[in-house]
Backbone as a printed PyTorch tensor [residue, N CA C, xyz], in Angstrom:
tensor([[[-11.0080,   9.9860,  -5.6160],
         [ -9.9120,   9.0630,  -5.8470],
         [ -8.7050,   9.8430,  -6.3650]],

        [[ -7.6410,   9.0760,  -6.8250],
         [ -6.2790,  10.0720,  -6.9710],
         [ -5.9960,   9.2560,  -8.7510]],

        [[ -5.1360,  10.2750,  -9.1900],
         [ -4.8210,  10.3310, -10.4930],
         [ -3.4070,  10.0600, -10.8700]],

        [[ -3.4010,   9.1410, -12.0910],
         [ -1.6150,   8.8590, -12.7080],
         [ -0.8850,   9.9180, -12.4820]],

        [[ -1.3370,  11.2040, -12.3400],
         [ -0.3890,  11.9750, -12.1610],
         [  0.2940,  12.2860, -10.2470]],

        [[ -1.0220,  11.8090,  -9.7580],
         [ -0.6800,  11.9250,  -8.3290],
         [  0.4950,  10.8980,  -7.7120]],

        [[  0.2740,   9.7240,  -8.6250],
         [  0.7720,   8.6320,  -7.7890],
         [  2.6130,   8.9290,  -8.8130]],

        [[  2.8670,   9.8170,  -9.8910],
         [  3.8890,   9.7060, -10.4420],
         [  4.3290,  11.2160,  -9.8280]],

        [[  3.6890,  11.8460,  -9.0640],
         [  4.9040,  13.2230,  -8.0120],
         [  4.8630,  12.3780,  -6.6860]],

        [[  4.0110,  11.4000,  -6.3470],
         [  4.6870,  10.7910,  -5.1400],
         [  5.8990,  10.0880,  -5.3530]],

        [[  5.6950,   9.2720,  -6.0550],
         [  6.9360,   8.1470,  -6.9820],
         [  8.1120,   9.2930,  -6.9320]],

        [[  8.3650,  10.1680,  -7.7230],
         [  9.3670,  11.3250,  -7.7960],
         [  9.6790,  12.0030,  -6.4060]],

        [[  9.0370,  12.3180,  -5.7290],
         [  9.2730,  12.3300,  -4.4960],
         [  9.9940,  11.5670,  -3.6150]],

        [[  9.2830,  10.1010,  -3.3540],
         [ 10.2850,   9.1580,  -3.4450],
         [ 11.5640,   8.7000,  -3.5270]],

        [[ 11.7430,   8.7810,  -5.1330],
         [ 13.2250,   8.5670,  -5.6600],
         [ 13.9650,   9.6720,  -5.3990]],

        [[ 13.3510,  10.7780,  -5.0660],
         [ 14.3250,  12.1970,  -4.3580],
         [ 14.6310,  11.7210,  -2.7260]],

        [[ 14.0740,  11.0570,  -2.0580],
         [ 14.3160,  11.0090,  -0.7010],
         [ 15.3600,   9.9280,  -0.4770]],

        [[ 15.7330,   9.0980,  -1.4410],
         [ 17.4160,   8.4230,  -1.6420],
         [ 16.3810,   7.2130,  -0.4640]],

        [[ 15.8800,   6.7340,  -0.4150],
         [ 15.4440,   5.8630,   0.8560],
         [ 16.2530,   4.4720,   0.1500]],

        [[ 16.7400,   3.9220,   1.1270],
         [ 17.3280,   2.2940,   0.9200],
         [ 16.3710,   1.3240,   0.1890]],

        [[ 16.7930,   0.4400,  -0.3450],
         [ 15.9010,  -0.6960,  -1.0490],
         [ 15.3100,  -1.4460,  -0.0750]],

        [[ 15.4060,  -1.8450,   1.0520],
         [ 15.0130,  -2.3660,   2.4450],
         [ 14.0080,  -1.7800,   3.0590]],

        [[ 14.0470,  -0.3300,   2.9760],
         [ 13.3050,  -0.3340,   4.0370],
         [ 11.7480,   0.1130,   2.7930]],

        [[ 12.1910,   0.6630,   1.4380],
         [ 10.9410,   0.6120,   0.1740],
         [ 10.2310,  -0.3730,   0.3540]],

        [[ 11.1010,  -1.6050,  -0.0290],
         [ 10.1270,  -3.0080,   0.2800],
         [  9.4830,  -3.1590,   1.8180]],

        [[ 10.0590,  -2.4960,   2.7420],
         [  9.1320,  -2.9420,   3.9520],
         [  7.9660,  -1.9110,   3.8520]],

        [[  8.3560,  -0.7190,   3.3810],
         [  7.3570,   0.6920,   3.3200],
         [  6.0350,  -0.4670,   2.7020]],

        [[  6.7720,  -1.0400,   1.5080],
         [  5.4670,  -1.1950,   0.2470],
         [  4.7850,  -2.6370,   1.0880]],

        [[  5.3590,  -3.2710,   1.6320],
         [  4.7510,  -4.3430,   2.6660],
         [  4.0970,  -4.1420,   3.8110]],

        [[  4.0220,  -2.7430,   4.5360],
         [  2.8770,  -2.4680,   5.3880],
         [  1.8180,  -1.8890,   4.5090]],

        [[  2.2730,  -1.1250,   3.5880],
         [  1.0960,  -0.6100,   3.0680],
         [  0.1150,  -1.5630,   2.4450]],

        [[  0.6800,  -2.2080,   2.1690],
         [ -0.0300,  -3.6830,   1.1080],
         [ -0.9340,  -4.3890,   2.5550]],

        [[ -0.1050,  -4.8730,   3.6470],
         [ -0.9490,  -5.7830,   4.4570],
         [ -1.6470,  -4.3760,   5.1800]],

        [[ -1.7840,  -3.3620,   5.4100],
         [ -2.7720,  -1.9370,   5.9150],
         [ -4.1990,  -2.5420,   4.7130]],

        [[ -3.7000,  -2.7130,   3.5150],
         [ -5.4110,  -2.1600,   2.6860],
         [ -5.2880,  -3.4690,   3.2300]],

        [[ -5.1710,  -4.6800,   2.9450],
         [ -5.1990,  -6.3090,   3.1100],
         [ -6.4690,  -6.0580,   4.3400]],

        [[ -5.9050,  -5.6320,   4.9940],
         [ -6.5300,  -6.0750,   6.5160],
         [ -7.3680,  -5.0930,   6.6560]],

        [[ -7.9190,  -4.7920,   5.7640],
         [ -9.2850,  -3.3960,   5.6660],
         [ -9.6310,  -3.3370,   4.8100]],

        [[ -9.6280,  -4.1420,   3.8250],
         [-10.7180,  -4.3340,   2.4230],
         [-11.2770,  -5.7250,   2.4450]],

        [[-12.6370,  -5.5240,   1.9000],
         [-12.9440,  -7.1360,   0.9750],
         [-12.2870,  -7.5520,   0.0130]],

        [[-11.4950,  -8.5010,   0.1720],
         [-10.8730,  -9.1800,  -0.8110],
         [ -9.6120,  -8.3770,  -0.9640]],

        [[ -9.1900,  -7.8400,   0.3190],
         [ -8.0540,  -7.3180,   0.2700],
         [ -6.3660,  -7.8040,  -0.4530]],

        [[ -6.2280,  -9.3910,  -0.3370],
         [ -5.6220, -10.3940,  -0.3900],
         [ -5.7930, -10.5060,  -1.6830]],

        [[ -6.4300,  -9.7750,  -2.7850],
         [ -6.4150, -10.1360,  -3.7570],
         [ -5.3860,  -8.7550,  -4.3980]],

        [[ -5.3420,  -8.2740,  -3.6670],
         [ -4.0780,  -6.6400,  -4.5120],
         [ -2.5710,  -7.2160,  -4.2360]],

        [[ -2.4140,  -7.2120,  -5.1660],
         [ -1.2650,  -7.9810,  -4.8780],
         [  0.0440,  -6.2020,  -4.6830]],

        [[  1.4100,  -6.8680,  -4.1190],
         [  2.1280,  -5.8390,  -3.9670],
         [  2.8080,  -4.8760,  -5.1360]],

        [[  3.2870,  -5.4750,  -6.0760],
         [  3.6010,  -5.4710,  -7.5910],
         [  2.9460,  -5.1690,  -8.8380]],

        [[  1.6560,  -4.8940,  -8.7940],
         [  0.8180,  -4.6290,  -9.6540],
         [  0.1850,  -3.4800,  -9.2240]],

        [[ -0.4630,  -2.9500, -10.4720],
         [ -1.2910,  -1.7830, -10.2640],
         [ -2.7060,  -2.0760,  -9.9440]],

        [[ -3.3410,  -1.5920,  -9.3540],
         [ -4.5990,  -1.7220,  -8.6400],
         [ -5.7260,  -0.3830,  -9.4260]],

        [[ -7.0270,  -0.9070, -10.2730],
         [ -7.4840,   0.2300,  -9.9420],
         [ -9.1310,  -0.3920, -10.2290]],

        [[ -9.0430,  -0.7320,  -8.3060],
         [-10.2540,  -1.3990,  -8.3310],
         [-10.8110,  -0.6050,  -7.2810]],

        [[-12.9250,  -0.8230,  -7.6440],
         [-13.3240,  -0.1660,  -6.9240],
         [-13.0020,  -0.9650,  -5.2890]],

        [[-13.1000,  -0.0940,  -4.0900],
         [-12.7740,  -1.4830,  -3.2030],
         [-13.8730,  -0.6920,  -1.9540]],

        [[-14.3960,  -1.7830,  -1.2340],
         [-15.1340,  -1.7250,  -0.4290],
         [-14.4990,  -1.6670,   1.2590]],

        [[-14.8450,  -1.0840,   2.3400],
         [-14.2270,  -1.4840,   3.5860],
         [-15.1690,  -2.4560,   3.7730]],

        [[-14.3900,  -3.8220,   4.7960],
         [-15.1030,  -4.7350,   5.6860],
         [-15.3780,  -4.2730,   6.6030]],

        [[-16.6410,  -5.1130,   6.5630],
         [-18.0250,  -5.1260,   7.5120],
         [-17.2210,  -4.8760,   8.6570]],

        [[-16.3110,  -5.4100,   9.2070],
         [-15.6580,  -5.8330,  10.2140],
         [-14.3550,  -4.3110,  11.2460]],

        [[-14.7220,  -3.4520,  10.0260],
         [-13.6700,  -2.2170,  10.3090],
         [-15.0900,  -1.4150,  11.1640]],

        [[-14.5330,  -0.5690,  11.9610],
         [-15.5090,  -0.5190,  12.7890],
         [-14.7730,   1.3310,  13.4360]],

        [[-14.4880,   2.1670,  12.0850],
         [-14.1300,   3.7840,  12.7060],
         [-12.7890,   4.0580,  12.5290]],

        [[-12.0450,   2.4910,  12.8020],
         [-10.1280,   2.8500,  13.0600],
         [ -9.5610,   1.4650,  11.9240]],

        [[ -8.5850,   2.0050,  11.3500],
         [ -7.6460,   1.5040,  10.6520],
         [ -7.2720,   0.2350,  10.9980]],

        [[ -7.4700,  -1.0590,  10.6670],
         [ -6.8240,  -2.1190,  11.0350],
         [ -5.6970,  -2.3840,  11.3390]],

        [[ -4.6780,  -2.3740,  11.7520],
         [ -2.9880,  -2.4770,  11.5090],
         [ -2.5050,  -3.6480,  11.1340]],

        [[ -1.5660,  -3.7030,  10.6680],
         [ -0.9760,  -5.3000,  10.5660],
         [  0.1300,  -5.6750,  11.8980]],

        [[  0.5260,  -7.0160,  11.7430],
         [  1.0310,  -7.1890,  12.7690],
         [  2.9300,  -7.1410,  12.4110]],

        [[  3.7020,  -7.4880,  12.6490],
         [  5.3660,  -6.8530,  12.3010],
         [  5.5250,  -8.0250,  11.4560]],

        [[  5.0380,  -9.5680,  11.9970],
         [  4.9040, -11.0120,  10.8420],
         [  4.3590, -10.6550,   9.4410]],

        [[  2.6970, -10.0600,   9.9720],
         [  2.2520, -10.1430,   8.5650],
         [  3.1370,  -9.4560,   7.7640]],

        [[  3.5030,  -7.8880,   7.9800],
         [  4.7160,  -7.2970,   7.2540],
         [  5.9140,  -8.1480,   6.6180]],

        [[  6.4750,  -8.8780,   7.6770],
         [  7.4720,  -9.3680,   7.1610],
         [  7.6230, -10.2990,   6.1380]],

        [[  6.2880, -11.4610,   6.3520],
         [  6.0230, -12.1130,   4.9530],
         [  5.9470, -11.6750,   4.0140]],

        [[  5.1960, -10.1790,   3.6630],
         [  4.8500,  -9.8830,   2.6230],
         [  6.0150,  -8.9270,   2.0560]],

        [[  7.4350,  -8.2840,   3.1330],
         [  8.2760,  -8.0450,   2.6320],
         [  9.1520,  -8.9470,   1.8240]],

        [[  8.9560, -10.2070,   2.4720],
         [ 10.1090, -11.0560,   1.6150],
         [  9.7280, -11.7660,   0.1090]],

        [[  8.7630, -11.9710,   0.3190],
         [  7.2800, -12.0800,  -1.3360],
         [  7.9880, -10.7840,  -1.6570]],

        [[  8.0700,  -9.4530,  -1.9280],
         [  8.2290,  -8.3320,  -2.6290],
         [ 10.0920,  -8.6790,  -2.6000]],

        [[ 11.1900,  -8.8080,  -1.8190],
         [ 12.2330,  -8.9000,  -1.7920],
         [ 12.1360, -10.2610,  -3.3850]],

        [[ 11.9360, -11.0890,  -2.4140],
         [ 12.2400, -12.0880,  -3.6090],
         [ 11.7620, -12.0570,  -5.2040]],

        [[ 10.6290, -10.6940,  -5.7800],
         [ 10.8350, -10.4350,  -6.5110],
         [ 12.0720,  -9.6070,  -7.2120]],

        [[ 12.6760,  -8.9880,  -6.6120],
         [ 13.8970,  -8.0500,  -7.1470],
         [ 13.5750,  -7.0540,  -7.6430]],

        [[ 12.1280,  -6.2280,  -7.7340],
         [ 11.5620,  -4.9890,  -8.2710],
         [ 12.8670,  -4.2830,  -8.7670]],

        [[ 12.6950,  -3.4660,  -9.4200],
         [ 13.8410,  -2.3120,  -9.7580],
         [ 12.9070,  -1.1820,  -8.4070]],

        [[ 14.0510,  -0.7670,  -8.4020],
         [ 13.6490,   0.3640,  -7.5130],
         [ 12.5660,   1.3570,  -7.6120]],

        [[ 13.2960,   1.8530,  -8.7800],
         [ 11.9350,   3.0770,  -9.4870],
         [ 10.3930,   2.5930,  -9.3030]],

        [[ 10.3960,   0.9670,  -9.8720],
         [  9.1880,   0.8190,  -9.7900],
         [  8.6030,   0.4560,  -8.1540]],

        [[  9.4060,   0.0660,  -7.4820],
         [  9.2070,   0.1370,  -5.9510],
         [  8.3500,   1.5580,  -5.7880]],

        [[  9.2110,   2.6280,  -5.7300],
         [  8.4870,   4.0560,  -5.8400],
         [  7.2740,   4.0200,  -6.3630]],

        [[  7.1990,   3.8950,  -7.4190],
         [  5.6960,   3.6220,  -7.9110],
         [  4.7020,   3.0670,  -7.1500]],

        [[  5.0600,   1.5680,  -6.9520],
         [  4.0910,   1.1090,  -6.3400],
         [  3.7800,   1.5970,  -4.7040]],

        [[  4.8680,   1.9320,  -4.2330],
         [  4.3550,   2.6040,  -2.8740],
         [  3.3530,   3.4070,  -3.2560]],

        [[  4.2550,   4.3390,  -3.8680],
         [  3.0660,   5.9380,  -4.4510],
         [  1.8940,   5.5910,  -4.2490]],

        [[  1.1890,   4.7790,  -5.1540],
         [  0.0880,   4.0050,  -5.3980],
         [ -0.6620,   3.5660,  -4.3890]],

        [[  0.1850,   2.7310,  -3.5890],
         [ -0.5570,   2.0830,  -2.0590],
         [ -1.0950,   2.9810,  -1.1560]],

        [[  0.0760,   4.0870,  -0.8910],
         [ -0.0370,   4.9060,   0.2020],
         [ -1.0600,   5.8650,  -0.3630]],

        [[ -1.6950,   6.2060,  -1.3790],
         [ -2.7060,   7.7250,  -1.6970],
         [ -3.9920,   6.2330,  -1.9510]],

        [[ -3.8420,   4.3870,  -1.9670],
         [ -4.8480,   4.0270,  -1.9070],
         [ -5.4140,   3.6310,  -0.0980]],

        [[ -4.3670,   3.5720,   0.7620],
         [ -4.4730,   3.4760,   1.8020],
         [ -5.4130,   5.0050,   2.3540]],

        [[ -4.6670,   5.7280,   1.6800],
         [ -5.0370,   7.5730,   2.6390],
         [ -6.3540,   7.1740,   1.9620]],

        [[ -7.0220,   6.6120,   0.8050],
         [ -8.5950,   7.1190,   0.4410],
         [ -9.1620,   6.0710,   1.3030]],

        [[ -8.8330,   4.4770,   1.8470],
         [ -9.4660,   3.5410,   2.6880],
         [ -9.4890,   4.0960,   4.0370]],

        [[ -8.5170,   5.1490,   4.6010],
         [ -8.3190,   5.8930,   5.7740],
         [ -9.8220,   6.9810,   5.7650]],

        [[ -9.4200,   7.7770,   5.0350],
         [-10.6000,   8.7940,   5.3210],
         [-11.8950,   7.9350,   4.9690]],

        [[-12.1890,   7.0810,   4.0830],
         [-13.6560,   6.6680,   3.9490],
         [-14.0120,   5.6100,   5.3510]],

        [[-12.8640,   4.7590,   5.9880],
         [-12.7720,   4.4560,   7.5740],
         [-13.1910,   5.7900,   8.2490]],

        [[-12.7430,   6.4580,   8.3450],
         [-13.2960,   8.0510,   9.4960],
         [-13.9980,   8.3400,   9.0340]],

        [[-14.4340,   8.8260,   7.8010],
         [-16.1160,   9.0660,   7.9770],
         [-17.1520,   8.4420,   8.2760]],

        [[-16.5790,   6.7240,   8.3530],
         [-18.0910,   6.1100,   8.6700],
         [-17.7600,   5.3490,   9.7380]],

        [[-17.5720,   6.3090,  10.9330],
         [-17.4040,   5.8150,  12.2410],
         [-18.6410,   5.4920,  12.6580]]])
């Protein structure tokens, strides 16, 4: 698994790459509906909060990554828009998603 310190040089990373507030919230809205649609009880991580649960893949993943569809994204961008995050913490929470997505990715490929 990955460590406070991993997910705070991604975050910094991040806030170095100047990325728009638009497209953070859409970043942090695929990543959110990616675990969604490849965990049990995916629907329960919400976008805004910190996560540090053990999490299982569904029965139903079968070698390859689920994707979301450009809707599901978009709902769940405007749920994150209509909070107003500060930015920084946008960074954060991507950080977070994307090194929890990369560990639901590789434990998907190994148990093809």
């Amino acid at each position: 698994m990955f460590t406070k310190e991993d997910v705070e040089v991604l975050a910094f990373q991040r806030y170095k790459s100047d990325e728009n507030y638009e497209k953070s919230v859409w970043y942090l809205a695929e990543l959110c509906c990616t675990i969604n649609k490849n965990v049990k009880n995916g629907y329960d991580i919400k976008p805004l909060e910190t996560d540090n649960l053990v999490l299982l893949i569904r029965e139903d993943v079968n070698g390859v990554v689920i994707e979301p569809t450009e809707e599901e994204i978009k709902e769940i961008a405007e749920t994150i828009y209509q909070e107003h995050p500060e930015k920084s913490k946008l960074h954060w929470f991507i950080a977070e998603k994307q090194l929890l997505s990369e560990e639901i990715k590789k434990v998907i490929e190994n148990n093809r």
